[in-house]
C-alpha positions in Angstrom: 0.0 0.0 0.0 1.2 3.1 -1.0 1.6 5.7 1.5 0.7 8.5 0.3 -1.7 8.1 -2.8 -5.2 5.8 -3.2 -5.4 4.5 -6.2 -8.4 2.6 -6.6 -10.0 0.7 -9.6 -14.0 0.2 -9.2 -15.5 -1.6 -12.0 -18.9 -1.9 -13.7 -20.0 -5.3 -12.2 -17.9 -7.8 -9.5 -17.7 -10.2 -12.5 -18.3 -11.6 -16.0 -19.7 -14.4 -17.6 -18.0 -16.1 -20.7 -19.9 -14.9 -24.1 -19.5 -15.3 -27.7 -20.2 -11.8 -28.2 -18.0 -8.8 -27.3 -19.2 -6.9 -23.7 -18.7 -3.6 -22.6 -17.1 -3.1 -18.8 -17.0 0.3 -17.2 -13.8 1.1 -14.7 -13.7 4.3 -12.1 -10.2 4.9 -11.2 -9.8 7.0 -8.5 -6.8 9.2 -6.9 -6.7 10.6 -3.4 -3.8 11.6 -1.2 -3.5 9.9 1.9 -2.7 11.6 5.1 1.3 11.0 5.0 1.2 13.2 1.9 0.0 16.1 4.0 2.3 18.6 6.1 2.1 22.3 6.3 0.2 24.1 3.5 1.9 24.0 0.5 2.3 28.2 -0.5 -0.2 29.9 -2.9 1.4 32.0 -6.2 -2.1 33.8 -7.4 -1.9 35.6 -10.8 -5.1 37.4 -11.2 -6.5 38.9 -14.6 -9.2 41.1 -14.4 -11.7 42.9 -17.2 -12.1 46.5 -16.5 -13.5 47.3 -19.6 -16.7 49.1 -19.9 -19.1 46.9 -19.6 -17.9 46.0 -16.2 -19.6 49.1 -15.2 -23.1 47.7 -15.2 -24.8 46.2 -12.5 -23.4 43.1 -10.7 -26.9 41.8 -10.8 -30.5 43.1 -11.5 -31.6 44.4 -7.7 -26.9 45.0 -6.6 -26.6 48.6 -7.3 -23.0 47.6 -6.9 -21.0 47.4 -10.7 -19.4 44.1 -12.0 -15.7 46.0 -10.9 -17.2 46.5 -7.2 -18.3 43.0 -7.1 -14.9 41.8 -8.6 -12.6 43.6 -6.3 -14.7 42.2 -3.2 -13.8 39.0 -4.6 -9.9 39.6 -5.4 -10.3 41.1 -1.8 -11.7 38.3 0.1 -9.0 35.8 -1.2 -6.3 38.7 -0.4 -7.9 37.9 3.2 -7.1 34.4 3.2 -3.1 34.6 2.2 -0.2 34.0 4.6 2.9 34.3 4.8 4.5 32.5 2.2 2.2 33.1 -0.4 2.6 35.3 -3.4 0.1 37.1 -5.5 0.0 39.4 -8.9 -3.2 41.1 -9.7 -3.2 42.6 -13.3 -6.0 44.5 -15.3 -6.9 45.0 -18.9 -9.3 47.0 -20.9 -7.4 48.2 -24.5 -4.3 48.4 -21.8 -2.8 45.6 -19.7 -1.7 47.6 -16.1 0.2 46.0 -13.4 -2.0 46.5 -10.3 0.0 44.5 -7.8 3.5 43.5 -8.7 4.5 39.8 -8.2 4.2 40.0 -4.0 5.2 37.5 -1.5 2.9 38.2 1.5 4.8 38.5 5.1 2.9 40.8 7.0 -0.6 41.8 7.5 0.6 45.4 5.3 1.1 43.6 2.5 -2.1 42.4 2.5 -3.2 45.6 2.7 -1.2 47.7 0.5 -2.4 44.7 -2.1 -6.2 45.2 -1.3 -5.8 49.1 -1.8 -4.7 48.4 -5.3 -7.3 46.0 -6.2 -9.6 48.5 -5.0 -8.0 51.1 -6.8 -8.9 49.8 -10.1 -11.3 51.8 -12.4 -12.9 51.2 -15.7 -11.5 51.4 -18.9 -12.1 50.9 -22.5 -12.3 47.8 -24.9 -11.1 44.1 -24.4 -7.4 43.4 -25.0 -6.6 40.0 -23.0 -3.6 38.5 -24.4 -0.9 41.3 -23.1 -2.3 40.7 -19.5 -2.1 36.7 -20.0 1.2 37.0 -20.9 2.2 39.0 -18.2 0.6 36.1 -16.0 2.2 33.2 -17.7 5.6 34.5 -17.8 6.1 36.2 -14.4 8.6 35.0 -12.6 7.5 34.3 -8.8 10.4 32.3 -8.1 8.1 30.0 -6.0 9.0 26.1 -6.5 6.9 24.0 -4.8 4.4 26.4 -5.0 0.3 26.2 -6.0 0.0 27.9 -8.7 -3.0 29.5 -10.6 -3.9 32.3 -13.1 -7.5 33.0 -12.0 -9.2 35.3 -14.7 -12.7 36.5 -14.9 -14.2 38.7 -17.7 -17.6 39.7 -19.1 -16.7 40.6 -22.7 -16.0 39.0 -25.7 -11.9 39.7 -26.6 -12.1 42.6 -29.4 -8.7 44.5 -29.1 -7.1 45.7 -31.7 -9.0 42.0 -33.1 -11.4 39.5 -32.4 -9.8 36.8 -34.1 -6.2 38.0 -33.8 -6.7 38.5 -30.1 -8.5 34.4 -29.6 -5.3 33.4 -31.7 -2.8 35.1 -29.9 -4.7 34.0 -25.9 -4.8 30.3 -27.3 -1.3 30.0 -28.3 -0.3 31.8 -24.4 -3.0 29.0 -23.1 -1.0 26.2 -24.6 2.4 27.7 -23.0 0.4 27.6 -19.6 -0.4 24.4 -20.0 3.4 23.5 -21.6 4.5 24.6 -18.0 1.9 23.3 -16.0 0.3 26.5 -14.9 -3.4 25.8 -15.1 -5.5 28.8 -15.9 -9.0 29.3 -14.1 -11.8 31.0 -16.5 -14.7 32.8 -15.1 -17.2 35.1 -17.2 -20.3 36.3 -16.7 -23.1 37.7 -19.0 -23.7 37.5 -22.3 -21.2 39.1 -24.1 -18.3 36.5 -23.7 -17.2 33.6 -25.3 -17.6 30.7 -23.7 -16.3 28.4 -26.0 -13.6 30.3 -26.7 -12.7 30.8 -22.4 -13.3 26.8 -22.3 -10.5 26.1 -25.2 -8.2 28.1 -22.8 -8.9 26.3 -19.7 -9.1 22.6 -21.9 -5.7 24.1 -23.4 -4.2 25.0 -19.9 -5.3 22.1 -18.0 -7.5 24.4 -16.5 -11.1 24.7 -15.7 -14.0 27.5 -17.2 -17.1 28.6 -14.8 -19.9 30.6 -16.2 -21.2 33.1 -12.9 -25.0 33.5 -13.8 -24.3 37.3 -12.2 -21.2 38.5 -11.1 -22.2 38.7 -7.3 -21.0 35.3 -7.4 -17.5 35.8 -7.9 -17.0 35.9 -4.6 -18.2 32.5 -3.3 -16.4 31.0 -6.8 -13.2 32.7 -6.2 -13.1 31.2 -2.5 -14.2 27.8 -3.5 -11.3 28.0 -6.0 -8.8 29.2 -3.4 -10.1 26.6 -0.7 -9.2 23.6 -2.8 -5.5 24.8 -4.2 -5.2 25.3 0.0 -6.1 21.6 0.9 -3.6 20.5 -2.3 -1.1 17.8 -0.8 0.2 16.3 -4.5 1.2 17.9 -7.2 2.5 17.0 -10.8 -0.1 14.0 -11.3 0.2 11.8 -14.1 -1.9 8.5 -14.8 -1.3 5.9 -17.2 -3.7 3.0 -18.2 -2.8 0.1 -20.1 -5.2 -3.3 -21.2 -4.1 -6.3 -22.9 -6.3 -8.2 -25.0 -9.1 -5.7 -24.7 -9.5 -2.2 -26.0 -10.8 1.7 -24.4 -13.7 2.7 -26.5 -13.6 6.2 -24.4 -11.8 8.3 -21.6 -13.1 10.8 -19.1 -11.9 12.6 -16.5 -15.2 13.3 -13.7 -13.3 14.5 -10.9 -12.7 17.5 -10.6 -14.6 18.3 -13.7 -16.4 15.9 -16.2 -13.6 16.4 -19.6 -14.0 13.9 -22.3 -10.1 12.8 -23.4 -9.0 12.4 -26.5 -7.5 8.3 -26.9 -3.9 8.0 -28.9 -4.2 4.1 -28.8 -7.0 1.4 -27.9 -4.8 0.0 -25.7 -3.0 2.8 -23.8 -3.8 6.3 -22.1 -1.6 8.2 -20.4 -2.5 11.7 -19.5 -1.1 14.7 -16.9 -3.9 15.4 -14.0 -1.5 18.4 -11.9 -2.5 19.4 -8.5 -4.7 16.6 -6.2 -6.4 18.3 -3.2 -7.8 16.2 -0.7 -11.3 17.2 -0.5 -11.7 15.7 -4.1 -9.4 14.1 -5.6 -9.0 12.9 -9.7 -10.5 10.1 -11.1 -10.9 8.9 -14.4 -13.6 6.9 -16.5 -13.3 4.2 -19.0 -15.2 2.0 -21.1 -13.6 -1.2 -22.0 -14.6 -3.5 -25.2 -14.0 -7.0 -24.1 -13.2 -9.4 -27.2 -16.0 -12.6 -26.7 -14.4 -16.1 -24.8 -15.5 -19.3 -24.0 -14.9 -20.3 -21.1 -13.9 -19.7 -17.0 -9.9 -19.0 -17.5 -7.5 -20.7 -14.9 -7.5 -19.0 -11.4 -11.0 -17.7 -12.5 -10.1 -14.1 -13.3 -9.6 -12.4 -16.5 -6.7 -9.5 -16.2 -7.9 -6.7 -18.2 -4.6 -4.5 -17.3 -3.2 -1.9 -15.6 -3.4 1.4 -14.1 -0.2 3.4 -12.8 0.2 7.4 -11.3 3.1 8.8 -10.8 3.4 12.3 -9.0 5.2 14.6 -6.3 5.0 15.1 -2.7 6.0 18.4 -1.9 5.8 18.4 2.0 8.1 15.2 1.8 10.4 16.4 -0.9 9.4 13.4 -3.1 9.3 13.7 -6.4 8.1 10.8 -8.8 6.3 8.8 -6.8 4.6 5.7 -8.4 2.0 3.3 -7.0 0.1 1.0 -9.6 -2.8 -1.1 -9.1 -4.1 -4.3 -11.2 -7.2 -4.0 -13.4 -8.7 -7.6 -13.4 -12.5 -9.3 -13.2 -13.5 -12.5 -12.2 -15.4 -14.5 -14.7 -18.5 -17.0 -13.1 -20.7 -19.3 -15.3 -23.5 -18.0 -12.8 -24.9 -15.4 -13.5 -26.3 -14.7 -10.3 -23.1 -14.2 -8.7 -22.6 -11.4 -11.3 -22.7 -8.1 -9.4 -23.2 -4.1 -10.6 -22.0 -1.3 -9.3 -24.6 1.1 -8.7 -22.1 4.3 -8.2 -20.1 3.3 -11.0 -22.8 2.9 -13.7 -24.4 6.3 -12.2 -21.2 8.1 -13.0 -21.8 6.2 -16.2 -25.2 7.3 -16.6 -24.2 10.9 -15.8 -21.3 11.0 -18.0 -23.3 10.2 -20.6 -25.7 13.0 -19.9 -23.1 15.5 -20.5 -22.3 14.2 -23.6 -25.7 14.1 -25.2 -26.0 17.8 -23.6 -22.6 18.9 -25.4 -24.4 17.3 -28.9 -27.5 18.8 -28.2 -26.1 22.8 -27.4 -24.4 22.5 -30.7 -27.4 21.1 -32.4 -29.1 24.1 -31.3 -25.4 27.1 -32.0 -26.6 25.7 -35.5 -30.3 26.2 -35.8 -31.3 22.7 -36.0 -33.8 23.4 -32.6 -35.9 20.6 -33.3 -33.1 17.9 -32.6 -31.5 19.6 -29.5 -34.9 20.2 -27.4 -35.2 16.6 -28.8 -32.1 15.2 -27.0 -32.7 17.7 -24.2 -35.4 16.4 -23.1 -33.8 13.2 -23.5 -30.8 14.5 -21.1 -33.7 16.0 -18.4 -34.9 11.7 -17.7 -31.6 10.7 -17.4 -31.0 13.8 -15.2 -33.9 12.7 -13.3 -33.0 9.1 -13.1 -29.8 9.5 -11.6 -31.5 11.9 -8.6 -30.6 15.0 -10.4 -33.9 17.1 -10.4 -32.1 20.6 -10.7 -30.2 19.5 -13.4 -33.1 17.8 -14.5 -35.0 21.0 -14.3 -32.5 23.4 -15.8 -32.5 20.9 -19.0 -36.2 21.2 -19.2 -36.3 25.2 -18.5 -33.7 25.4 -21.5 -35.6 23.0 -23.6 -38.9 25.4 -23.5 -36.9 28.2 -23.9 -35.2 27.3 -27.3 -38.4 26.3 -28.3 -39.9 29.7 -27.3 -37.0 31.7 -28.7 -36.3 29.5 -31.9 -33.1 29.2 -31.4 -29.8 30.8 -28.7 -30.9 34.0 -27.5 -29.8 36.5 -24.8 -32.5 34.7 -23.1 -31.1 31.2 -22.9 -27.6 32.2 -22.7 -28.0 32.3 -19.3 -29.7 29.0 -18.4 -27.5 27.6 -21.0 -24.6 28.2 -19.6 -25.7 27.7 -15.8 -26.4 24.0 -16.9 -23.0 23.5 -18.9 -21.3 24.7 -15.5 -23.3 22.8 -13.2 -23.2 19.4 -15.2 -19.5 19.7 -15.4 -19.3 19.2 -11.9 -22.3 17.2 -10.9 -20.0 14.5 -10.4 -17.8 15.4 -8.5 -20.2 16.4 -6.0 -21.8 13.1 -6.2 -18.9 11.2 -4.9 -17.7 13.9 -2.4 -20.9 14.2 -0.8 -23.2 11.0 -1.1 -22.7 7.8 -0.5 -24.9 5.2 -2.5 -25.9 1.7 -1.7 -22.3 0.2 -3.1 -24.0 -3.3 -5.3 -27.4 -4.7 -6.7 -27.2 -8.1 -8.0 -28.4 -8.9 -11.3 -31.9 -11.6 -11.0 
């Protein structure tokens, strides 16, 4: 047993009976650090980016008086709060301009928070949307801060149009790719309607990063200390999982945890992938579907080995780097059925993972006008929402489904709800296996 990482492999079902047709076997591997990986907090380096165009002068929310700028800096503020000694933080703005508001800063005294939070609040509104001079600024600052947490955290509300749309999205996705090219995840947040979010979410998939949509931006604050809570309760860093199978083949890859992110396979027999930073509220953990060629028979020792799963990562607290622990990916194989077992928390992940495929299909179904097909698989997403115990999903999938049939099509209108449901799907799982615990088998009559 490893001492400082869980890897564990839940299947699908407990076992498998010999067929003459190929079967399909569902695995959940999961990563948490264990408690020896843990020692004092590992030190924050926080590169803000913050819009202060224009448009962050309207209201944070239909009944806050407050702008989007007042609500932001409450939220830069909060997390300035929540810094120690040791930790480092770089707060830069952009509208047509990118402006250093706080320098790269390692925080030692109770002033430097202070001098930092009478900068952020010091910010005022600008002109149009030029991203990709403050991105670079966060990618290539040098902190000097090994061993460090670190995350660009960037929130916006406008759609990048300095000096050009499409120059701008080129120039921010090839920066994205260096962030991810140094592991330096980059955290997206917009709000409204006038962003991209498709364009924010190729910089987070390009980063190894994460996008959030805010459905006002009075939530920036909650969001921004749920970010910071998690890079706090980090323990490993530099994550890497391999999978391999022999005689069988992946038909798909996914991470769920912390975010549901389909994965593109490079063989049908291997996937290897970098995860970054574990925290240990959450963990990683992956899903695959395996095709199982048919056989004939029970094999000797009655188990079939399907293959293999292996993580290697860092321990910062302990000064270990490339740690390794592996586990065995096997079934047993029964000529009774009754002995064969499901696992009800692996085929809901299954179930739910699914979901947000069909959801992904059916938003761009409806980006190109063909309404009738996406409400179709909408609806079709809100019963297996529902199934799987999730009625507010369920319901925002129905509410979105009227609404495109209402409006015809996207509209300012449905932006909104769209988006709200993207976000919450994304992380649906995650909450499921943090937070509730199902009944763990049901055998098959």
């Amino acid at each position: 047993m490893d001492p400082y990482m869980d890897l564990t492999v839940e299947l699908s079902q407990s076992a498998i009976l010999p067929s003459a047709t190929p079967q399909v076997v569902y695995g959940l591997v999961r990563m948490m650090p264990k408690g020896q990986s843990s020692g004092p907090r590992l030190p924050l380096d926080l590169r803000f980016l913050l819009d202060r165009s224009g448009s962050m002068g309207s209201n944070a929310a239909r009944f806050d008086l407050r702008s989007k700028l007042d609500a932001l800096q409450d939220a830069v503020g909060a997390v300035i709060d929540q810094l120690v000694p040791g930790d480092r933080i770089t707060v830069i703005s952009f509208d047509d301009r990118t402006r250093e508001e706080v320098p790269p800063t390692l925080i030692q005294s109770a002033m430097d928070q202070r001098r930092a939070k009478m900068a952020v609040e010091a910010i005022r509104l600008g002109g149009g949307t030029h991203m990709s001079g403050g991105l670079r600024k966060v990618i290539r600052s040098d902190s000097r801060t090994e061993g460090s947490v670190k995350r660009g955290i960037i929130f916006t509300d406008g759609e990048v149009n300095s000096p050009s749309e499409a120059g701008e999205e080129r120039n921010c996705t090839t920066l994205a790719q260096e962030a991810g090219q140094k592991h330096f995840p980059l955290t997206l947040f917009g709000t409204g309607v006038e962003y991209n979010d498709r364009f924010l979410e190729k910089l987070a998939r390009e980063s190894n990063g994460r996008s959030e949509h805010l459905e006002d931006a009075t939530q920036a604050v909650s969001v921004f200390m749920e970010e910071v809570g998690y890079l706090q309760e980090v323990s490993v860093m530099n994550l890497e999982v391999t999978l391999a199978v022999v005689d069988s083949s992946f038909t798909s890859v996914s991470r769920v945890v912390p975010q549901i992110e389909p994965q593109v396979l490079c063989s049908p027999n291997y996937f290897s992938t970098y995860l970054g930073d574990v925290d240990k509220v959450r963990g990683q953990a992956i899903l695959f579907s395996l095709h199982i060629p048919p056989f004939s028979q029970v094999p000797l020792g009655g188990k079939l080995l399907l293959g293999r799963a292996e993580v290697v990562f860092d321990v910062p607290s302990k000064r270990l780097k490339g740690a390794r622990t592996d586990q065995v990916i096997e079934i047993r194989v029964t000529d009774d059925p009754n002995q064969v077992v499901v696992n009800l928390p692996v085929l809901t992940t299954v179930k739910l993972e699914g979901a947000t495929k069909l959801q992904t299909k059916a938003l761009d179904l409806a980006q190109a006008g063909n309404v009738h097909q996406a409400t179709a698989m909408l609806s079709q997403v809100a019963t297996l929402y529902q199934s799987a115990g999730q009625e507010d999903l369920a319901t925002k999938a129905m509410t979105l489904t009227n609404a495109l049939t209402q409006n015809g099509g996207i509209s300012g209108d449905t932006l909104n709800v769209q988006r709200t449901l993207t976000t919450a799907s994304k992380k649906m799982i995650t909450k499921r296996l943090t937070t509730q615990s199902d009944p763990s088998a049901k055998t098959v009559a």
